[in-house]
C-alpha positions as a Python dict, from the first residue, in 0.01 Angstrom:
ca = {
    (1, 'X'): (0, 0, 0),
    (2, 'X'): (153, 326, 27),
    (3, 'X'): (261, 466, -340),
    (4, 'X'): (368, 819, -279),
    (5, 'X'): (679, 771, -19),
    (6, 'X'): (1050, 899, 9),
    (7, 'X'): (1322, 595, 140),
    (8, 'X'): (1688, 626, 251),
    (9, 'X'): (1886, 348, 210),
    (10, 'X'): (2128, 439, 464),
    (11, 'X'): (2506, 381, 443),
    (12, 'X'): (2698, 185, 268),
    (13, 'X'): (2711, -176, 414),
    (14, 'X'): (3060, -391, 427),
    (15, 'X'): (2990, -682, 661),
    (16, 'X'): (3223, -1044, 742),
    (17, 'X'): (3437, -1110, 1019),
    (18, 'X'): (3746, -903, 1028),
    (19, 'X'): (3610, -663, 865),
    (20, 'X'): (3713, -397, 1112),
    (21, 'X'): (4078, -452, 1040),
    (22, 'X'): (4041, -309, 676),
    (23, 'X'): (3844, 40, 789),
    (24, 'X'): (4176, 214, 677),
    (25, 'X'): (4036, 148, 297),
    (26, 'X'): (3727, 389, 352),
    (27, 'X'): (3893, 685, 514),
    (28, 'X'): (4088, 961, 352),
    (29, 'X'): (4452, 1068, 477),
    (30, 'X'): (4472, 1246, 826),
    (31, 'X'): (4428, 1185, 1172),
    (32, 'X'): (4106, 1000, 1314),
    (33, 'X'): (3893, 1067, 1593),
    (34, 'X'): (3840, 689, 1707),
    (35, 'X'): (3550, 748, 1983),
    (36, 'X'): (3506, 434, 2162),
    (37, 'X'): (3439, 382, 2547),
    (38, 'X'): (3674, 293, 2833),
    (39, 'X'): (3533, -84, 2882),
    (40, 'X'): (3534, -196, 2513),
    (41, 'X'): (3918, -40, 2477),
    (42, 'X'): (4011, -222, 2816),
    (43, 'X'): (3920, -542, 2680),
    (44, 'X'): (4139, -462, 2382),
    (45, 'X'): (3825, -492, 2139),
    (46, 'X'): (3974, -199, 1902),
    (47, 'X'): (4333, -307, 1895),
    (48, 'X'): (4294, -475, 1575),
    (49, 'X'): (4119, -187, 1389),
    (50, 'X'): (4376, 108, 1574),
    (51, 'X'): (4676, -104, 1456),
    (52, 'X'): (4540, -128, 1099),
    (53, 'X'): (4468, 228, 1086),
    (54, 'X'): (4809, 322, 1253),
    (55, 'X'): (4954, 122, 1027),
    (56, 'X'): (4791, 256, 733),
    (57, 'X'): (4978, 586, 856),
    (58, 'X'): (4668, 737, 1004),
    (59, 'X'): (4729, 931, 1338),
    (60, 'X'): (4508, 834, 1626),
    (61, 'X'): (4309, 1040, 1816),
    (62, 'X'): (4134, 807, 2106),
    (63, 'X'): (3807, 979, 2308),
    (64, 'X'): (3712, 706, 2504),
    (65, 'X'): (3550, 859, 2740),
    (66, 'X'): (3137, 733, 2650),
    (67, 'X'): (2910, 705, 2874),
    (68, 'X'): (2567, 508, 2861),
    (69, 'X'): (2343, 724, 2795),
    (70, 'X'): (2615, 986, 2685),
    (71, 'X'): (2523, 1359, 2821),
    (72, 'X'): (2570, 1661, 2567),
    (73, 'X'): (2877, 1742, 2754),
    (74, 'X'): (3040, 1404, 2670),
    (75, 'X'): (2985, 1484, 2290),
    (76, 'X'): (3131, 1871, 2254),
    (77, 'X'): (3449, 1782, 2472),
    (78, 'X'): (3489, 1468, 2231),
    (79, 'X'): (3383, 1700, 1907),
    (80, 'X'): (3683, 2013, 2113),
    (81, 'X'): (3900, 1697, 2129),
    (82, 'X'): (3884, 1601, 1729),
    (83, 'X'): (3921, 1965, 1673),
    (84, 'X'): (4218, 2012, 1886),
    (85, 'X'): (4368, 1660, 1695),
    (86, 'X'): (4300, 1835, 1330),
    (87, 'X'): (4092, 1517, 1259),
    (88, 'X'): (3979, 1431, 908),
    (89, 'X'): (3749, 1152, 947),
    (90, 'X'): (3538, 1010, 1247),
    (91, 'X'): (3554, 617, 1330),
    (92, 'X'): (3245, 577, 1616),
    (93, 'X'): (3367, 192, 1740),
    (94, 'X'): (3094, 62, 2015),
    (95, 'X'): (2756, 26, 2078),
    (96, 'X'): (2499, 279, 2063),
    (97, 'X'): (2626, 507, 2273),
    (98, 'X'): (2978, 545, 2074),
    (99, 'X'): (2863, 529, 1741),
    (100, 'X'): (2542, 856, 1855),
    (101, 'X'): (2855, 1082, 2022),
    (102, 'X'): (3068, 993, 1700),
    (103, 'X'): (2777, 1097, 1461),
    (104, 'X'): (2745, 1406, 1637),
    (105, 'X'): (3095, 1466, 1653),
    (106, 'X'): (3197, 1412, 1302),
    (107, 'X'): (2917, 1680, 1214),
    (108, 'X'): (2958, 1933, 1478),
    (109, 'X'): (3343, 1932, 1411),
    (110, 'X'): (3242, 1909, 1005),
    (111, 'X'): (2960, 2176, 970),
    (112, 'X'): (3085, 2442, 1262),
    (113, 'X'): (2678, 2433, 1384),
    (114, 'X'): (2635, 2429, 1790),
    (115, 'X'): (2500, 2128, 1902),
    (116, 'X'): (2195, 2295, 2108),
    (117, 'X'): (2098, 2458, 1763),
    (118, 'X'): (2018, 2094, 1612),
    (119, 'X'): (1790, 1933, 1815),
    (120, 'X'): (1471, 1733, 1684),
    (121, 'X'): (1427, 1670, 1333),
    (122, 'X'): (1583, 1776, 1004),
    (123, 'X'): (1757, 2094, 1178),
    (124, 'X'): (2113, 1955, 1100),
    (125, 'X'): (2166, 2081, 759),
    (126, 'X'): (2571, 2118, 713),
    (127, 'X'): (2792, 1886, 610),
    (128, 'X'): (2994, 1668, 846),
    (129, 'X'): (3360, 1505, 836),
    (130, 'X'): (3404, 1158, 654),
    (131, 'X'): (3248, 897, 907),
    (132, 'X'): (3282, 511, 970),
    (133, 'X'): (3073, 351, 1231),
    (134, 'X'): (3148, -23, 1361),
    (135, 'X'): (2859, -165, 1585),
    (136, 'X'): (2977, -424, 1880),
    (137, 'X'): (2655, -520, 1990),
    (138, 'X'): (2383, -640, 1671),
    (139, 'X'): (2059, -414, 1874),
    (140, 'X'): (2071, -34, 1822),
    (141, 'X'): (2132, -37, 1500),
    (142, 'X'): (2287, 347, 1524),
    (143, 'X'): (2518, 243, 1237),
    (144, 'X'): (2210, 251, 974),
    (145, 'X'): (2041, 573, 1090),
    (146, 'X'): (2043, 963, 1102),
    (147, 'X'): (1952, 938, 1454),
    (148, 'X'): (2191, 1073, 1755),
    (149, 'X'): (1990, 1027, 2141),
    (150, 'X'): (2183, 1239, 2438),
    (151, 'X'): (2078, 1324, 2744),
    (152, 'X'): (2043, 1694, 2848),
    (153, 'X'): (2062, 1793, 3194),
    (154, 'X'): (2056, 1484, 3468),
    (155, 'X'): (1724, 1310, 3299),
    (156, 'X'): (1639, 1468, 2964),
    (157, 'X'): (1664, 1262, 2702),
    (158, 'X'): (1686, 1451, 2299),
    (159, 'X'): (1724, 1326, 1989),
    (160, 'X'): (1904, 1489, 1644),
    (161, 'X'): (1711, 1329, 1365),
    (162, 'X'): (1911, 1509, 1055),
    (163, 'X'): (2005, 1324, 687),
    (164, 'X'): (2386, 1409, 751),
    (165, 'X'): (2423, 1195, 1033),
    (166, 'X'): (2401, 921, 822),
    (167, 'X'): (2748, 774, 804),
    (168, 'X'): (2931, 695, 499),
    (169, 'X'): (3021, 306, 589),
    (170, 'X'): (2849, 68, 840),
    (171, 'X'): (3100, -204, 913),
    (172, 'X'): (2936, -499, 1054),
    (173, 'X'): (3256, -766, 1171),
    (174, 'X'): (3041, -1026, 1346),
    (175, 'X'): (3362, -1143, 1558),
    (176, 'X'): (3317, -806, 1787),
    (177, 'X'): (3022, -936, 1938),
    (178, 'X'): (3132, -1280, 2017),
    (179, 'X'): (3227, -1146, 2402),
    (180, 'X'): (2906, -992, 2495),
    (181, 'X'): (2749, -1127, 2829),
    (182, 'X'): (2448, -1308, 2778),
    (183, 'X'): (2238, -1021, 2901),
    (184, 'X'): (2387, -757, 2672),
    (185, 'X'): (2312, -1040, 2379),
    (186, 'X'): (1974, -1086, 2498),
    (187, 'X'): (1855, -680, 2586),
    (188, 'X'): (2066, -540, 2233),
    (189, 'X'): (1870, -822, 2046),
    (190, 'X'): (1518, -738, 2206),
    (191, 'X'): (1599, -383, 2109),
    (192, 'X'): (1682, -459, 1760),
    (193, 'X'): (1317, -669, 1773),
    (194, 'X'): (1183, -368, 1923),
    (195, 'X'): (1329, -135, 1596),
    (196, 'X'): (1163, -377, 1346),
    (197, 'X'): (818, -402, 1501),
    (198, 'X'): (719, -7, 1581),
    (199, 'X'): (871, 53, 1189),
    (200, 'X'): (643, -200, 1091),
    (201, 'X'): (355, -59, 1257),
    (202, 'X'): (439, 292, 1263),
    (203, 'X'): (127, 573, 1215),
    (204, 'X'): (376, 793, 1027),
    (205, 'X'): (629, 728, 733),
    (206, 'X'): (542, 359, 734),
    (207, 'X'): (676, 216, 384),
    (208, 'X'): (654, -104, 141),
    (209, 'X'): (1049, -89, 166),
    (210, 'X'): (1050, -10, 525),
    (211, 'X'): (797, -257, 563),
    (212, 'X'): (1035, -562, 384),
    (213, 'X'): (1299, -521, 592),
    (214, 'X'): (1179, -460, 919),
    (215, 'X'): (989, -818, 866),
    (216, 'X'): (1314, -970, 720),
    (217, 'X'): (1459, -767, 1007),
    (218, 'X'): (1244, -902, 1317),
    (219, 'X'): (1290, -1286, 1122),
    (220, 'X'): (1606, -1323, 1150),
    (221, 'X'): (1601, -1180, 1496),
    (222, 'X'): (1365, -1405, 1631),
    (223, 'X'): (1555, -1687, 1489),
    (224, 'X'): (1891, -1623, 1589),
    (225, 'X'): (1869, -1481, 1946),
    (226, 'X'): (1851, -1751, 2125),
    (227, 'X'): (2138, -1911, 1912),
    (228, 'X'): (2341, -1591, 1977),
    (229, 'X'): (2284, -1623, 2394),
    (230, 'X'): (2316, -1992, 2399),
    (231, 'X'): (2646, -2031, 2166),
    (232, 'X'): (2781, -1711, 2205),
    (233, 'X'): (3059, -1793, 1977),
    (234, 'X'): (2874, -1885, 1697),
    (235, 'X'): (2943, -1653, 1405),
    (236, 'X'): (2662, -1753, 1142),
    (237, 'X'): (2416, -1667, 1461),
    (238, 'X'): (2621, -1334, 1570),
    (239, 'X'): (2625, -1251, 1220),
    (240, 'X'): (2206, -1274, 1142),
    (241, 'X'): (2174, -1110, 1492),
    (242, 'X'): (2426, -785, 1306),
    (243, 'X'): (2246, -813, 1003),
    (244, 'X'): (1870, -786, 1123),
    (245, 'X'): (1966, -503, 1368),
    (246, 'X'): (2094, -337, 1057),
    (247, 'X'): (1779, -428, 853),
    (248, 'X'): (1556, -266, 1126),
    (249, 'X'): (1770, 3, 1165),
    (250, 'X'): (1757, 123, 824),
    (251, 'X'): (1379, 69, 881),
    (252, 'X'): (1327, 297, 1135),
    (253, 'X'): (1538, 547, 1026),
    (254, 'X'): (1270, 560, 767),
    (255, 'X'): (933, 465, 947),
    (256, 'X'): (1024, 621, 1279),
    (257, 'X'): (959, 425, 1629),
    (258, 'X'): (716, 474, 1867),
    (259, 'X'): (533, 438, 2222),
    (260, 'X'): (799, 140, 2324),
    (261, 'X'): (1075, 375, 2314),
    (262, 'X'): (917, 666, 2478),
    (263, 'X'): (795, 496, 2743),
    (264, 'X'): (1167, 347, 2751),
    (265, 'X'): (1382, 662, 2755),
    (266, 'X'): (1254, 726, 3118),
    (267, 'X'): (1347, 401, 3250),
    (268, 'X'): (1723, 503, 3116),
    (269, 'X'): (1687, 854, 3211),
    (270, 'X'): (1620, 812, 3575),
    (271, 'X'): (1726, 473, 3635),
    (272, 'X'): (1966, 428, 3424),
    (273, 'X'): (1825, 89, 3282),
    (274, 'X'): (2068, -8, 2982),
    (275, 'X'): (1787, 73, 2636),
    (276, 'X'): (1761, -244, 2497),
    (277, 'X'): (1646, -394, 2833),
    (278, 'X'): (1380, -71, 2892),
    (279, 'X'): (1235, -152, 2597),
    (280, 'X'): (1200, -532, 2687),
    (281, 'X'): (1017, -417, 2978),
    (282, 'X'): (760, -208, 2823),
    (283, 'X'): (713, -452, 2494),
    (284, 'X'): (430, -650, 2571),
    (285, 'X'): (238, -377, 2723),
    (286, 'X'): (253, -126, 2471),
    (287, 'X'): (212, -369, 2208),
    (288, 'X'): (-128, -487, 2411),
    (289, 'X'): (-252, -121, 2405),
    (290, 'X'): (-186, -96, 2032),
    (291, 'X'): (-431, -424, 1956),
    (292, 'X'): (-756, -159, 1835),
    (293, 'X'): (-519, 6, 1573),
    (294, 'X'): (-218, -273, 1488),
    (295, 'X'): (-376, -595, 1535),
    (296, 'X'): (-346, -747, 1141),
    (297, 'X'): (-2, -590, 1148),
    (298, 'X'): (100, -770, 1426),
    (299, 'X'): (-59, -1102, 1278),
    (300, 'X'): (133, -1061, 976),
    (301, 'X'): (485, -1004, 1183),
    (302, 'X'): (392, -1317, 1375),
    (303, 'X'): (357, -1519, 1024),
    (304, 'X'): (715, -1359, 960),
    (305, 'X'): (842, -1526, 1280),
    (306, 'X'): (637, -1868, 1250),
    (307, 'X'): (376, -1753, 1517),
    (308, 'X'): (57, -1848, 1485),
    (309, 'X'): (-291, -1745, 1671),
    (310, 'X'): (-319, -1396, 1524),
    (311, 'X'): (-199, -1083, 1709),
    (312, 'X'): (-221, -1255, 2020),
    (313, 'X'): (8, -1521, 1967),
    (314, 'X'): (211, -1274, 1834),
    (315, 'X'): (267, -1098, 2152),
    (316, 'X'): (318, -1417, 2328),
    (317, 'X'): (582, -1596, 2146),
    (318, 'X'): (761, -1270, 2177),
    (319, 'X'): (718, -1287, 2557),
    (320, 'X'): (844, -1660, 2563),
    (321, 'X'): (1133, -1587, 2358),
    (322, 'X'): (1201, -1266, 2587),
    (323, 'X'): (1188, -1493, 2909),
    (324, 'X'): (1398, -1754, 2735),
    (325, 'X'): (1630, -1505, 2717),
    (326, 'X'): (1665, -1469, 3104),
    (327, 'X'): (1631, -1087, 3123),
    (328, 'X'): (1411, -979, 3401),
    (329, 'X'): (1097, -848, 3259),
    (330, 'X'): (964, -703, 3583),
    (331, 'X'): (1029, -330, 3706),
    (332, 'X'): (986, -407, 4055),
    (333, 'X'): (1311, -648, 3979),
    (334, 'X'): (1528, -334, 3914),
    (335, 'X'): (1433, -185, 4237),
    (336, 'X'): (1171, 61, 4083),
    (337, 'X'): (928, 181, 4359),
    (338, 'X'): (565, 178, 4271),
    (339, 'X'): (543, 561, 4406),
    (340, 'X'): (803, 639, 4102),
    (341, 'X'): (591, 543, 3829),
    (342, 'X'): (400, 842, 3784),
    (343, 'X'): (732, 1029, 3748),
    (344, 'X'): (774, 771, 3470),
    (345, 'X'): (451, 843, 3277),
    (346, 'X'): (470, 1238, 3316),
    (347, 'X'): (841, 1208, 3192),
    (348, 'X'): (746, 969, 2845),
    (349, 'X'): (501, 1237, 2801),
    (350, 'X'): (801, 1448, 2701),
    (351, 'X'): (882, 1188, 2429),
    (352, 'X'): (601, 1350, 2166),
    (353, 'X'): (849, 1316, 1865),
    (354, 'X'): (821, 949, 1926),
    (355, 'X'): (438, 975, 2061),
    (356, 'X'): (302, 1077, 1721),
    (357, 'X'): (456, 755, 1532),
    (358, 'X'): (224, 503, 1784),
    (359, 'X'): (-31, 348, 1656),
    (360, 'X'): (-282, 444, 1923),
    (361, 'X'): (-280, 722, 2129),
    (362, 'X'): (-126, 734, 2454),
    (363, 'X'): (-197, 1001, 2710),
    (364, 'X'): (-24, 1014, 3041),
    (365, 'X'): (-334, 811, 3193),
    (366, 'X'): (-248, 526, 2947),
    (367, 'X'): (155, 573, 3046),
    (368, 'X'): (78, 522, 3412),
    (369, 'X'): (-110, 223, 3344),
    (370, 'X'): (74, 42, 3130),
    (371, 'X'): (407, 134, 3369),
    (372, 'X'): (224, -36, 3651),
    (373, 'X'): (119, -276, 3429),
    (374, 'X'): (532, -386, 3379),
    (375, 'X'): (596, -348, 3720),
}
């Protein structure tokens, strides 16, 4: 067990449902940039929080103008449009996507840096405006870490990994994510899963706190995900599925992820495959490549879950539970060629921040294999 480590906590957590209507109590006075996306605000999901804050005498300032997989652009015209709107505080109301363009908002807008001057880890060093982030799905867990992902150019995907990004308050109002589609519930979830297991195993910064929660993290994922896609309105499930993303969140943001998510950031780069699902496509391979160097760690996450035949029956209750789900697990399903996957493996080679934190190497050789081993 390690016994010389450093730990974040994260941000301060207020969590029950409704919760979102009382985000007026953790900002100061002045306008708010409320950065959102055009689908959640169509389906009215913020009105309760923007009338609370409106009528707490806060001026709005709306940039609802996200994207998946939001592009560098998207985040200095939404940091130009704070600016413009003299906005003391940051409220980042969404998914991931939301909640990473609102963290780099509030501290571009906050510390005066230029956004292509913090990119990788710890170069973010300013301080950043008052900030307030309010997951809708319970997956990324963006709320919990220092962590911003955009993508640069048409396929590029970089990260900000900086302390300051960490926000001030995570709200976590289980009624948000009682509308999700049973797919969103199902590839968010996975991806919350995904968080817990690579901080769990990770070959760098790997913790005995990080370590508790990302197995408290991953069991009360595995319990409730099928409760959350089945009943989608059932709060006590919605509510373990916000809380364990949060758990593995603050996790990772401590024992940082590895070869799932770089092999996944291509998949959303160039085919624009939503995360949470590219990572449920590249699970069980990645996690069969990591056996030599993870295999007791993996038996001890599948006693955390109730799974029993070692490492092994580790990685297939995860599978089963992944297929329960419904989510096509395939890449040939999503209309990726097999001619495109060494594209994929020379592209996840680019991901060597997240490389270094696998368990067992993987070269591009490895990448191509294990790509057409998912398709």
């Amino acid at each position: 067990m390690a016994t010389d480590f450093s730990f974040n906590y994260g941000p301060r957590v207020i969590a029950g449902a409704g919760i979102a209507a009382r985000l007026a109590e953790h900002l100061p006075a002045g306008p708010v940039l409320f950065v959102t996306d055009a689908a959640l605000l169509g389906m009215g999901l913020p009105r309760t929080a923007l009338a609370a804050l409106r009528k707490a005498g806060h001026d709005m300032v709306i940039f609802d103008r996200v994207e998946a997989d939001p592009s560098a652009a998207t985040v200095l015209v939404c940091a130009e449009a704070g600016r413009a709107g003299g906005v003391t505080s940051v409220v980042g109301f969404g998914g991931g996507s939301p909640m990473d363009v609102a963290k780099l908002a509030a501290y571009l807008i906050g510390s005066g840096d230029a956004l292509d001057d913090i990119y990788g880890v710890g170069q973010a060093r300013g301080a950043r405006l008052p900030l307030v982030l309010v997951p809708t799905t319970a997956g990324t867990g963006s709320e919990a870490t220092p962590i911003s992902i955009v993508t640069v150019g048409d396929t590029e995907k970089k990260g900000v990994v900086s302390d300051p990004l960490i926000a001030d308050i995570a709200a976590l109002d289980p009624g948000l994510t009682v509308g999700l589609p049973r797919h969103v519930t199902a590839a968010t979830g996975i991806d919350a899963m995904v968080h817990a297991i690579e901080a769990y195993t990770s070959a760098r910064l790997k913790n005995p706190l990080s370590d508790a929660l990302a197995r408290e993290a991953l069991r009360l994922l595995a319990a409730n995900l099928l409760k959350a896609c089945d009943a989608p309105e059932d709060l006590e499930a919605r509510g373990a599925m916000l809380l364990g993303s949060h758990l593995a969140g603050v996790a990772f943001a401590n024992a940082p992820v590895g070869g799932v998510h770089a092999l996944a950031y291509p998949l959303g780069g160039h085919f624009h495959v939503p995360h949470g699902h590219s990572n449920a496509l590249m699970l069980r391979q990645v996690l069969r490549h990591n056996l030599p160097g993870a295999a007791p760690l993996y038996a001890e996450l599948g006693g955390a879950i109730g799974a029993g035949g070692g490492a092994e029956g580790f990685i297939d209750a995860l599978e089963a539970l992944m297929l329960a789900t419904g989510l096509p697990l395939e890449l040939k399903a999503l209309g990726i060629s097999h001619n495109q996957l060494p594209l994929l493996a020379a592209e996840a080679m680019k991901q060597q921040r997240l490389l270094i934190n696998n368990p067992v190497p993987i070269t591009e050789g490895d990448a191509l294999g294990l790509y057409q081993q998912a398709w």
